[in-house]
MIDOSE-1310 file (N, C-alpha, C; in nm, 2 decimals, decimal comma, always signed):
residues 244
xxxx	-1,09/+2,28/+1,94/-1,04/+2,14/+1,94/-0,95/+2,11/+1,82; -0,94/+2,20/+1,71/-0,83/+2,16/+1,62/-0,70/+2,10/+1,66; -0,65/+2,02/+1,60/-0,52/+1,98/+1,66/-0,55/+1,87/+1,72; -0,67/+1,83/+1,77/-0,65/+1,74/+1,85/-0,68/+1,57/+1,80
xxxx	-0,62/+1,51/+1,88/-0,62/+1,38/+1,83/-0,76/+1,30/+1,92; -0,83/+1,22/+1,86/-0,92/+1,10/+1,95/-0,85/+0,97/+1,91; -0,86/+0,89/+2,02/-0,83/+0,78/+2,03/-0,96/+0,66/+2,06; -0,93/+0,58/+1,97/-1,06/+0,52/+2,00/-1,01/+0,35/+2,07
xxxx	-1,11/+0,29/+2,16/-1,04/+0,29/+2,29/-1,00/+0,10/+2,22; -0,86/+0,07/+2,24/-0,89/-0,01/+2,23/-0,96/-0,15/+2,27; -0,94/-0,26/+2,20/-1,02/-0,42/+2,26/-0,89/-0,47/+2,29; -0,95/-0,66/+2,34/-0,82/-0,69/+2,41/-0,81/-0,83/+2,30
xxxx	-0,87/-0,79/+2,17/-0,83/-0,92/+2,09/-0,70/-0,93/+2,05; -0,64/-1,02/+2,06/-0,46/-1,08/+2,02/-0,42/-1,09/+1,88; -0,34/-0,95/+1,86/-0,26/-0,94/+1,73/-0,17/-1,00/+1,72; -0,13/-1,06/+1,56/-0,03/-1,15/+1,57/+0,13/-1,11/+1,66
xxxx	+0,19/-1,18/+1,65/+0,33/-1,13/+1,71/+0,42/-1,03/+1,63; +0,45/-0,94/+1,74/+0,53/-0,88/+1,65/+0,50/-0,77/+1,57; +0,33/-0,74/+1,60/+0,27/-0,64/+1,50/+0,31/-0,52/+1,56; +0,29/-0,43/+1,54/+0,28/-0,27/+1,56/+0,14/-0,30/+1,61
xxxx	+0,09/-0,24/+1,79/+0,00/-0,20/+1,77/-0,10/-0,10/+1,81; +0,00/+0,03/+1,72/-0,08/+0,13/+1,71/-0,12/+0,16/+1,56; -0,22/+0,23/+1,56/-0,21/+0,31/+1,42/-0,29/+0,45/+1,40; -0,23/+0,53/+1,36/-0,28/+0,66/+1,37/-0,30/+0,69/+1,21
xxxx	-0,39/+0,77/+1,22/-0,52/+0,82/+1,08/-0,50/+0,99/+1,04; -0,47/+0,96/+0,94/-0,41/+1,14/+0,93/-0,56/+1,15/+0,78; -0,66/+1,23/+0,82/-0,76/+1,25/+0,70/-0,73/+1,33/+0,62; -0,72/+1,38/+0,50/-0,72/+1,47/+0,35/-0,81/+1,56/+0,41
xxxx	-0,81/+1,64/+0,31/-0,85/+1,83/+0,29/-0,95/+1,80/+0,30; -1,11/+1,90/+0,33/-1,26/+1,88/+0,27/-1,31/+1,80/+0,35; -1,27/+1,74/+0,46/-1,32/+1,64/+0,52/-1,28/+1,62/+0,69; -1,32/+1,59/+0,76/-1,28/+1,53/+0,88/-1,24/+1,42/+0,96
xxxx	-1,18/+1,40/+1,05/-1,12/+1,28/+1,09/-1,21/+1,17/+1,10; -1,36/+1,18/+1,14/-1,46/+1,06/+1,07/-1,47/+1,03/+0,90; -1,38/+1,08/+0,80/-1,36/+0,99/+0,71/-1,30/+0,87/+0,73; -1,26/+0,86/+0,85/-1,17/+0,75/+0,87/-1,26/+0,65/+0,98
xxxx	-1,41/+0,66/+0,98/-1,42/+0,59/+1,14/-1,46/+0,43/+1,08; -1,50/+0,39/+0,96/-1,50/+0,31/+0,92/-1,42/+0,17/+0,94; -1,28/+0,25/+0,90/-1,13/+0,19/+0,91/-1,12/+0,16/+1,07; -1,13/+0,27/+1,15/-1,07/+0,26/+1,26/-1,18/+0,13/+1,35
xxxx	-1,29/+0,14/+1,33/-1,37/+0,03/+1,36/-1,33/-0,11/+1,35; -1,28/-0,10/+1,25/-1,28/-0,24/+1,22/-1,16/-0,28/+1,26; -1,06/-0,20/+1,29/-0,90/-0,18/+1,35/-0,90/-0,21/+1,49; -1,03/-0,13/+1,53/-1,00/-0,15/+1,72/-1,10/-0,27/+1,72
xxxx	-1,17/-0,35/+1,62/-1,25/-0,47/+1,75/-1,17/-0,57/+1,71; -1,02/-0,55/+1,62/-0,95/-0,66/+1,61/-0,83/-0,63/+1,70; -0,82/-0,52/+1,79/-0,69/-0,51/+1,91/-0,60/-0,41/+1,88; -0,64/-0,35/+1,75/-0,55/-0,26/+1,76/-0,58/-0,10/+1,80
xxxx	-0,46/+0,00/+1,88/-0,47/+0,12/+1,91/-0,47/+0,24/+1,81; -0,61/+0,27/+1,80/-0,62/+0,36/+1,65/-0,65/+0,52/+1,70; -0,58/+0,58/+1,62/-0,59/+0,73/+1,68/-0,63/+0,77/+1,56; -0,72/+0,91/+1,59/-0,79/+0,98/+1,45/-0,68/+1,08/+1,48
xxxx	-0,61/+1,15/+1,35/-0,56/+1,29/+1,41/-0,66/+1,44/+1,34; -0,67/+1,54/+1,39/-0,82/+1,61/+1,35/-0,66/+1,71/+1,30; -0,70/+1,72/+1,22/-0,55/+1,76/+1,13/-0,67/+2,00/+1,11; -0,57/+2,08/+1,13/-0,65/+2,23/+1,11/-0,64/+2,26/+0,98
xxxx	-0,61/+2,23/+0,90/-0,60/+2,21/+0,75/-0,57/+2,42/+0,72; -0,47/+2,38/+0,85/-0,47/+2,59/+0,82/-0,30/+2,62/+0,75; -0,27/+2,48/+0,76/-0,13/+2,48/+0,68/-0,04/+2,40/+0,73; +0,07/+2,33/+0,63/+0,11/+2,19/+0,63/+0,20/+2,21/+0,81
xxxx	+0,26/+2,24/+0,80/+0,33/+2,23/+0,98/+0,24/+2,25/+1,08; +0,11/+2,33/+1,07/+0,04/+2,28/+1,19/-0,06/+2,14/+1,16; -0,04/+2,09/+1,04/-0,10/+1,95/+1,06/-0,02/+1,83/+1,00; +0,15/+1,87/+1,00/+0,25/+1,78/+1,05/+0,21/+1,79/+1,23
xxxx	+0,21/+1,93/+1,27/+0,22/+1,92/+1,41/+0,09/+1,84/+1,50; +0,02/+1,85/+1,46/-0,13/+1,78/+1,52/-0,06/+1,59/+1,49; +0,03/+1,55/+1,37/+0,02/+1,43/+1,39/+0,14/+1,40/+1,46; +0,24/+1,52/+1,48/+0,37/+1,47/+1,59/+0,26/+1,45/+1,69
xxxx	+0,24/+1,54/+1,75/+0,12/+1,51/+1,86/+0,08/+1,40/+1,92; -0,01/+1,33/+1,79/-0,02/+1,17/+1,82/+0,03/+1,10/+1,87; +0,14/+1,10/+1,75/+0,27/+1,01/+1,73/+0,34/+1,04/+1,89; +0,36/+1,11/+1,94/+0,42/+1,17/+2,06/+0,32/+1,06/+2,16
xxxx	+0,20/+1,02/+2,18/+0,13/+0,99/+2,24/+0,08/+0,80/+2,24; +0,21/+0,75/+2,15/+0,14/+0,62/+2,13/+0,29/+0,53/+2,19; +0,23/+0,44/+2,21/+0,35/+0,36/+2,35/+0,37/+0,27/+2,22; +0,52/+0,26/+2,17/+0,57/+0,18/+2,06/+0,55/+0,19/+1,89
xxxx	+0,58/+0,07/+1,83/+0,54/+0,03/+1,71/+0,44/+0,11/+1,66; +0,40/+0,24/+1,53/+0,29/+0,32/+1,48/+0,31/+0,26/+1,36; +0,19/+0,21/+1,27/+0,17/+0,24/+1,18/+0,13/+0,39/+1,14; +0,18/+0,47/+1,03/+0,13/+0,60/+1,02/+0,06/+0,60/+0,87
xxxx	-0,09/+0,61/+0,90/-0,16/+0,60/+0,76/-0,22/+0,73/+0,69; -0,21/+0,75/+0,60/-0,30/+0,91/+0,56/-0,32/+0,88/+0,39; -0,49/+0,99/+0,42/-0,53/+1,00/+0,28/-0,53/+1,13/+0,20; -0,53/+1,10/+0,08/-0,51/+1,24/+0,03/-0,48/+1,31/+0,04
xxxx	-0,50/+1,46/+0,09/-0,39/+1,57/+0,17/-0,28/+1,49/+0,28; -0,37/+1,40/+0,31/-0,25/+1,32/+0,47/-0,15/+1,29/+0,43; -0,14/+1,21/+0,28/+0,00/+1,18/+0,26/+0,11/+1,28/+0,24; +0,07/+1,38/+0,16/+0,17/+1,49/+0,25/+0,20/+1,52/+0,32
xxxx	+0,12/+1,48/+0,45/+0,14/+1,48/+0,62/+0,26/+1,40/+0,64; +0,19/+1,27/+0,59/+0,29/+1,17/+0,68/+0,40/+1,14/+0,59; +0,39/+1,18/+0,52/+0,55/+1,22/+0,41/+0,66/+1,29/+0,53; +0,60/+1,40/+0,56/+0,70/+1,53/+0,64/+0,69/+1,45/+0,77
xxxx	+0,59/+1,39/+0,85/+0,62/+1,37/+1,01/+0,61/+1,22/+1,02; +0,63/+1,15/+0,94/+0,66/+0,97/+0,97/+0,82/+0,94/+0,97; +0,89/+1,03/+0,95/+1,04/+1,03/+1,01/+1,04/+0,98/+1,16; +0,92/+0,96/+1,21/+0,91/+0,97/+1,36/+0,98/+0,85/+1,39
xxxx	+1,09/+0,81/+1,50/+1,14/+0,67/+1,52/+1,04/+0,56/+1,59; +0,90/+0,63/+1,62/+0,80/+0,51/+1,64/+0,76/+0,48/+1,52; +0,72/+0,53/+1,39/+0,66/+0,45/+1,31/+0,74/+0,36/+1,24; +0,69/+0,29/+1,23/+0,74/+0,14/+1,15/+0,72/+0,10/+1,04
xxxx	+0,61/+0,18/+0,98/+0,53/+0,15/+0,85/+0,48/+0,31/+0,82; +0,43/+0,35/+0,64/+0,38/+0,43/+0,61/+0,27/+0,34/+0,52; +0,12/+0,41/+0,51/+0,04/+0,38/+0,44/-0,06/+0,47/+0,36; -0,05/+0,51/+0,25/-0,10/+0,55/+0,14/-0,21/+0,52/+0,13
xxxx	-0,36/+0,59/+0,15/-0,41/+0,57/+0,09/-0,48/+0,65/-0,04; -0,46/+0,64/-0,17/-0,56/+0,73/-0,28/-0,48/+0,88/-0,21; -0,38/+0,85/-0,22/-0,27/+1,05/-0,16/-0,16/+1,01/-0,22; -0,18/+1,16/-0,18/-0,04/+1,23/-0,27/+0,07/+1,19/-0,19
xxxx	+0,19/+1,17/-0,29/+0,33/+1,17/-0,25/+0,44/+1,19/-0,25; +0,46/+1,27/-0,21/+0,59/+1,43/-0,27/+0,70/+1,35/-0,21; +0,81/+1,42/-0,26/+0,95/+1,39/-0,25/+0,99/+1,51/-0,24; +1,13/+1,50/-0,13/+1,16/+1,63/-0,06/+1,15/+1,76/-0,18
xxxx	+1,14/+1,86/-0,13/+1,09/+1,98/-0,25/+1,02/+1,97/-0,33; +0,87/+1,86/-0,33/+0,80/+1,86/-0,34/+0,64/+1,95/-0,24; +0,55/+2,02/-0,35/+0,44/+2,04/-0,32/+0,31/+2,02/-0,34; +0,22/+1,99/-0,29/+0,07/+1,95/-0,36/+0,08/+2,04/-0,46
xxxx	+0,04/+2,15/-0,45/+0,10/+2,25/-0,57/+0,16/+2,14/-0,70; +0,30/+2,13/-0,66/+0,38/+2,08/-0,78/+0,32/+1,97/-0,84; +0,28/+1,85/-0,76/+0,18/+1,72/-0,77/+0,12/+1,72/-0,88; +0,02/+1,85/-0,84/-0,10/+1,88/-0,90/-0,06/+1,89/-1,09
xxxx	+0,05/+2,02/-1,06/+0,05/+2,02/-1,18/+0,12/+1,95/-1,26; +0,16/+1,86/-1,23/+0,28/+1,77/-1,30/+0,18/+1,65/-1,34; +0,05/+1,61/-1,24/-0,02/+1,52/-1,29/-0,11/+1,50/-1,37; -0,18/+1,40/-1,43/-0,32/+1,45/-1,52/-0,42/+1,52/-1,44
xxxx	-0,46/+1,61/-1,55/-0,64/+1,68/-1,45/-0,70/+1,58/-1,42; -0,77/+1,61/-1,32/-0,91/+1,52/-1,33/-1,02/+1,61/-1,28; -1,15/+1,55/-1,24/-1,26/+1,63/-1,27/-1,27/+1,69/-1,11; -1,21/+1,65/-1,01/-1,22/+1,68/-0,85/-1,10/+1,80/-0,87
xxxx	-0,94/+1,80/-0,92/-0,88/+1,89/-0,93/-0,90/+2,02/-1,03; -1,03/+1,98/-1,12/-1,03/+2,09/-1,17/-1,16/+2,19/-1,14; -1,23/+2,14/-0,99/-1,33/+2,19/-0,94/-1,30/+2,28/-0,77; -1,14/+2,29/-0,79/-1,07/+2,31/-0,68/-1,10/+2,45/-0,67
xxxx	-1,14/+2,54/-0,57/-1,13/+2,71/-0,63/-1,10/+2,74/-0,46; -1,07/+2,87/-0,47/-1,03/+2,94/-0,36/-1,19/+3,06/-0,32; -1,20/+3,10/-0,19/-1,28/+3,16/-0,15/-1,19/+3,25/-0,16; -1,27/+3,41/-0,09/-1,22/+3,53/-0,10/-1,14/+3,55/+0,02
xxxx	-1,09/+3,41/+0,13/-0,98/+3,44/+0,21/-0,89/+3,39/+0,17; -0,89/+3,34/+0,07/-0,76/+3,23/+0,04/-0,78/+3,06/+0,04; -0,92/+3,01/+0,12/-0,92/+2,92/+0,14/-0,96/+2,82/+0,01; -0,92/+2,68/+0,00/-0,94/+2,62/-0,11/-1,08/+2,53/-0,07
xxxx	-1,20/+2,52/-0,18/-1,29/+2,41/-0,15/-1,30/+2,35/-0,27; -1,39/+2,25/-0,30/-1,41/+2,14/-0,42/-1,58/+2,20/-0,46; -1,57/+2,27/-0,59/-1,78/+2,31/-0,58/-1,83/+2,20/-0,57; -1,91/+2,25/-0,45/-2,03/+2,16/-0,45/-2,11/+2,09/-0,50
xxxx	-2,14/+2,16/-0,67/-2,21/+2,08/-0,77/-2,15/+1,94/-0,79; -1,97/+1,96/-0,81/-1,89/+1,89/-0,84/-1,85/+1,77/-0,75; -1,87/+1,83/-0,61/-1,82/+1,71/-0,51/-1,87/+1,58/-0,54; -1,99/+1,57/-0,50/-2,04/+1,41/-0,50/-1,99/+1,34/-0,62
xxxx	-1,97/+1,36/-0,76/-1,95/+1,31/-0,88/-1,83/+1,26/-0,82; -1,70/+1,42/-0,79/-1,55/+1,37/-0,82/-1,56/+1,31/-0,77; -1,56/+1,34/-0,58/-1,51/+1,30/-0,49/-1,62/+1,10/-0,43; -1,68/+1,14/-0,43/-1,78/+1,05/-0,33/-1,91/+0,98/-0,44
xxxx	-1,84/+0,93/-0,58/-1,95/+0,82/-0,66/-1,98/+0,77/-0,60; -1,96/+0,65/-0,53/-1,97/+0,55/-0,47/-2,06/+0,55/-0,32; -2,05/+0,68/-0,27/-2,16/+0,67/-0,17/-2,28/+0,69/-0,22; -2,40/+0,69/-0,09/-2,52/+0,72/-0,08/-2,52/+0,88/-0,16
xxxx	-2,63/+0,91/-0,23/-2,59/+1,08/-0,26/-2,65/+1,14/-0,16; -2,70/+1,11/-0,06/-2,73/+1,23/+0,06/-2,62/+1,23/+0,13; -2,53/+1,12/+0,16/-2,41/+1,13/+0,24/-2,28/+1,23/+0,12; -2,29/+1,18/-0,02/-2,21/+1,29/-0,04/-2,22/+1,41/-0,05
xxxx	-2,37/+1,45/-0,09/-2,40/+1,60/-0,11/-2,41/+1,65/+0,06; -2,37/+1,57/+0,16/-2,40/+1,62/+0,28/-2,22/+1,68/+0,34; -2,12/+1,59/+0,29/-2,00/+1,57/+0,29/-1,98/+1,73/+0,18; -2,02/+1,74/+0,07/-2,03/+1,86/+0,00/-2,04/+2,00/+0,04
xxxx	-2,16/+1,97/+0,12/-2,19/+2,13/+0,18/-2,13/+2,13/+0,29; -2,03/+2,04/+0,36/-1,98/+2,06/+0,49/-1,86/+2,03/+0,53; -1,79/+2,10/+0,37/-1,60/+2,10/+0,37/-1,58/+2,17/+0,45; -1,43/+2,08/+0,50/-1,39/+2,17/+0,57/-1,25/+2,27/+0,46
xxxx	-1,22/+2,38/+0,46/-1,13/+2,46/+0,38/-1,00/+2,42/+0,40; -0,91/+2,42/+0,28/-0,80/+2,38/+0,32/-0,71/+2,51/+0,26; -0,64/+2,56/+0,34/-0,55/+2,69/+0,37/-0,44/+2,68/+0,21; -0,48/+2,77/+0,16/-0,39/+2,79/-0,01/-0,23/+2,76/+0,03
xxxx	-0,21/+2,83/+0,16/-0,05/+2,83/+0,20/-0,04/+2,66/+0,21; -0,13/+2,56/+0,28/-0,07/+2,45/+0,23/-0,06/+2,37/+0,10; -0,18/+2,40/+0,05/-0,13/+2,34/-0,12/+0,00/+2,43/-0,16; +0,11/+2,49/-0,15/+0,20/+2,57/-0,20/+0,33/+2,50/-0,12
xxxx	+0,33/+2,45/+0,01/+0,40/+2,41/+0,11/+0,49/+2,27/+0,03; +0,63/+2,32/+0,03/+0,70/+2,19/+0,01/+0,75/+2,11/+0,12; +0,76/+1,99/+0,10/+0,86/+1,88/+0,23/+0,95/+1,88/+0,25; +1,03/+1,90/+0,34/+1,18/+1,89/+0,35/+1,23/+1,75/+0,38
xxxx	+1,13/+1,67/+0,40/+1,17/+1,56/+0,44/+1,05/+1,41/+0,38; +1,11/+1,31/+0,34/+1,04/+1,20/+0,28/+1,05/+1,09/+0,33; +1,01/+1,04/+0,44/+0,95/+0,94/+0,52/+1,02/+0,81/+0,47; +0,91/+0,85/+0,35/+0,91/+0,68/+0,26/+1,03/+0,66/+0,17
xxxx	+1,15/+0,72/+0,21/+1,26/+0,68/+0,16/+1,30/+0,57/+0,27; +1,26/+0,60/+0,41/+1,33/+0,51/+0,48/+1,29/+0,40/+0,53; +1,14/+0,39/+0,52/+1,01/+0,31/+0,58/+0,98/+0,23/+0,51; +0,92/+0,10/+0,55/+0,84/-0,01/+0,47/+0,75/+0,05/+0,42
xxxx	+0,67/+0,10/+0,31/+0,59/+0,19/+0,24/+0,48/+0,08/+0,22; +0,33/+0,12/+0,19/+0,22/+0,06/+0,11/+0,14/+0,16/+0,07; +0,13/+0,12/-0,05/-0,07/+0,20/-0,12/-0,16/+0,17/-0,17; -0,25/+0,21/-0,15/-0,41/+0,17/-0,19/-0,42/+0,24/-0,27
xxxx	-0,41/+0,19/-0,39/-0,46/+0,29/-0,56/-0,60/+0,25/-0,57; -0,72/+0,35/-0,62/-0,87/+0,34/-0,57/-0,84/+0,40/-0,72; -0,89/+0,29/-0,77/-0,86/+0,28/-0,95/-1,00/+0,38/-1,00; -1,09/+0,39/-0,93/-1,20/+0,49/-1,01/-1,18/+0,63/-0,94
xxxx	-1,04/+0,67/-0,91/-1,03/+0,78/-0,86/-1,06/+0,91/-0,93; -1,13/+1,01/-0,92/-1,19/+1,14/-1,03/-1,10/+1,27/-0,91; -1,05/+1,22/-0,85/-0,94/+1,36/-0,71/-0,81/+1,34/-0,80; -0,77/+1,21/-0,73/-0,65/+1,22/-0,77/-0,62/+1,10/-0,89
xxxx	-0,59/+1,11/-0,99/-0,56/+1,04/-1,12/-0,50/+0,89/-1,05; -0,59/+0,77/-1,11/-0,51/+0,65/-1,09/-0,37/+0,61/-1,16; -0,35/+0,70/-1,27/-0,20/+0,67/-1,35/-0,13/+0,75/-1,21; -0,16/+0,85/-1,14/-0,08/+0,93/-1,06/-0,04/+0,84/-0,96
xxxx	-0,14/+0,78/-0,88/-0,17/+0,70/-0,79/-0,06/+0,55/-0,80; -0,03/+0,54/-0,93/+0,06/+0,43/-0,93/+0,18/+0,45/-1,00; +0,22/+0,64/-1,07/+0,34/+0,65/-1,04/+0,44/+0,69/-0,87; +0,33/+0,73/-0,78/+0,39/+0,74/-0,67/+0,44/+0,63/-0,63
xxxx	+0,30/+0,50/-0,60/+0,33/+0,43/-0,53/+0,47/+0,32/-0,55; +0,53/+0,37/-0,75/+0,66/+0,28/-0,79/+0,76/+0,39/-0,78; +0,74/+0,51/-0,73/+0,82/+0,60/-0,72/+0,88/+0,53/-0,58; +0,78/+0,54/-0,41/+0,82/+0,52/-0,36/+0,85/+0,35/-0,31
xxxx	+0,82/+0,26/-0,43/+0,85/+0,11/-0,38/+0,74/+0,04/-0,31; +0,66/+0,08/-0,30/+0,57/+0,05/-0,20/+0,46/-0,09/-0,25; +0,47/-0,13/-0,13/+0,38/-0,29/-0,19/+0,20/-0,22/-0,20; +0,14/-0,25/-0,28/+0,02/-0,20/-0,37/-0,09/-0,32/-0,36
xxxx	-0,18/-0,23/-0,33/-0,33/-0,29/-0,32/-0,44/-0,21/-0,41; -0,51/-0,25/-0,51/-0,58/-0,17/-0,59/-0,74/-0,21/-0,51; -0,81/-0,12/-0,53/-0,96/-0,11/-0,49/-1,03/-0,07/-0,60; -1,14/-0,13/-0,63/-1,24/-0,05/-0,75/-1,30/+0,08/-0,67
xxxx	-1,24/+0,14/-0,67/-1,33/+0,28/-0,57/-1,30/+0,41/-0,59; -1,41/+0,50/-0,54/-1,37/+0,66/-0,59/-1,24/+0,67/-0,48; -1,28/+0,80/-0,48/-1,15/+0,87/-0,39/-1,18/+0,87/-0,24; -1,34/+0,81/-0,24/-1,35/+0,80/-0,08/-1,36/+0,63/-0,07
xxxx	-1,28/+0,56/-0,12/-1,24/+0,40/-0,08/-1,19/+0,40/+0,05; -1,19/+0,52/+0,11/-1,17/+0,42/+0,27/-1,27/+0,46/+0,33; -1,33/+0,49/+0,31/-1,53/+0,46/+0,36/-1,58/+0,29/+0,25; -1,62/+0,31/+0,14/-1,67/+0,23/+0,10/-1,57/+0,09/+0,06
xxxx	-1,44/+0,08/+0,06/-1,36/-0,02/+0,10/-1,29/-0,01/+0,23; -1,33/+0,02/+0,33/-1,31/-0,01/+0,42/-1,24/-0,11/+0,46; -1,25/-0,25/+0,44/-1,23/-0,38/+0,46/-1,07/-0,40/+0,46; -1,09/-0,41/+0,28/-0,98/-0,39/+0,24/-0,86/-0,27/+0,25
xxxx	-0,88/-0,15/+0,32/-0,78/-0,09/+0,33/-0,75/-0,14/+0,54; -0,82/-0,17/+0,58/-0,80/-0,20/+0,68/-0,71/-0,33/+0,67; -0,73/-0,40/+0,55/-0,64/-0,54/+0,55/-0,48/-0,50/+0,54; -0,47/-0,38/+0,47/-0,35/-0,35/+0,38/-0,26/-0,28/+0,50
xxxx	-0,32/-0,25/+0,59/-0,27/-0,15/+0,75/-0,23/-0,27/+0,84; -0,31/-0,40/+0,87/-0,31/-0,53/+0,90/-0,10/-0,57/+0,90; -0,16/-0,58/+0,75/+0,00/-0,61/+0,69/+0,11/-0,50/+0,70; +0,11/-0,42/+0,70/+0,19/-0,30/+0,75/+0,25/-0,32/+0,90
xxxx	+0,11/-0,32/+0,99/+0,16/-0,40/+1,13/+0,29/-0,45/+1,11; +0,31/-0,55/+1,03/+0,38/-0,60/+1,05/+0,49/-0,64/+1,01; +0,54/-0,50/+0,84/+0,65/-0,48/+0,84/+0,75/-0,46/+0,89; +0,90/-0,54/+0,84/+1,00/-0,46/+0,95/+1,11/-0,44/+0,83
């Protein structure tokens, strides 16, 4: 099933005029496309068309290609949203002429010849990037000791120590992978900076978001604020709808 997208089915509540209403969910590394079911819940019982994309995290073009996929699959107006690793995604495949909006959440934001790689090192450590290690295939995980702290304060700790033991690996060749192409040069842009972030640095998190212009929403939250702010990043996609 990698690659593949679920769609969760829309309702028939009435978005304002004019909105975009699709929106597709591109999830970060270590994790799966239910990091996002939160968001999407609260997205489809207010009318909007929300797609998870299940991104193979085996390297950046096949999970650009899993969200062309989507995108390929939604009738009009997309918002295109991604976390953490996703923003990398939807950096390279939100060129698409259906999306209408890009949305950041707590992710990275490269600029053409840009790499997570480069990101990484250009930004401050923090305690989730410096618990990053590679297995003996190459693949990259977050130790487990370390996960719940960096990544997931804010949850229950059986849900994060459960999210810990049950990363998914993300392929070294994509942390090394540059963009050739930057979305949010040409798109209405937004981000969600999740100010108690221990992944990715909140100074980071708000030099992107003035790098790429983007209208900004701050959350008190770790790096999994779109689980436990939920609400609010669902608001911030709301408004994107309806950029033009």
């Amino acid at each position: 099933m990698a690659g593949a997208a679920f769609a969760a089915p829309a309702q028939s509540a009435e978005l304002p005029k004019g909105a975009a209403r699709n929106v597709v969910l591109v999830h970060g590394a270590f994790v799966d496309q239910t990091s996002w079911k939160p968001v999407a819940d609260i997205l489809t019982k207010k009318g909007y068309n929300v797609t998870l994309v299940e991104n193979p995290l085996t390297s950046l073009a096949a999970d650009v290609d899993a969200t062309k996929q989507a995108l390929a699959k939604q009738n009009g107006k997309t918002v295109l949203v991604g976390h953490s690793w996703g923003g990398v995604v939807i950096t390279q495949a939100g060129d698409d002429p259906k999306v209408s909006a890009l949305v950041y959440v707590s992710a990275f934001a490269p600029d053409v010849g840009q790499s997570l790689a480069t990101l990484a090192k250009s930004g401050p450590a923090t305690e989730g990037s410096a618990a990053i290690h590679p297995d003996d295939k190459g693949n990259l995980y977050i130790d487990p000791k370390v996960f719940p702290s960096a990544v997931a304060a804010d949850l229950p700790p059986q849900i994060a120590e459960s999210l810990a033991n049950h990363q998914l690996p993300l392929n070294h060749t994509a942390f090394e992978a540059p963009v050739d192409t930057a979305a949010w040069h040409d798109k209405p842009t937004f981000y969600v900076i999740s100010t108690k972030d221990k992944v990715i640095a909140p100074e980071a998190q708000k030099f992107f978001a003035a790098e790429m212009k983007a209208r900004t929403t701050e959350v008190a939250g770790s790096h999994a604020s779109l689980v436990v702010h939920a609400k609010e990043v669902a608001a911030v996609i709301e408004r994107a709808s309806l950029a033009k």
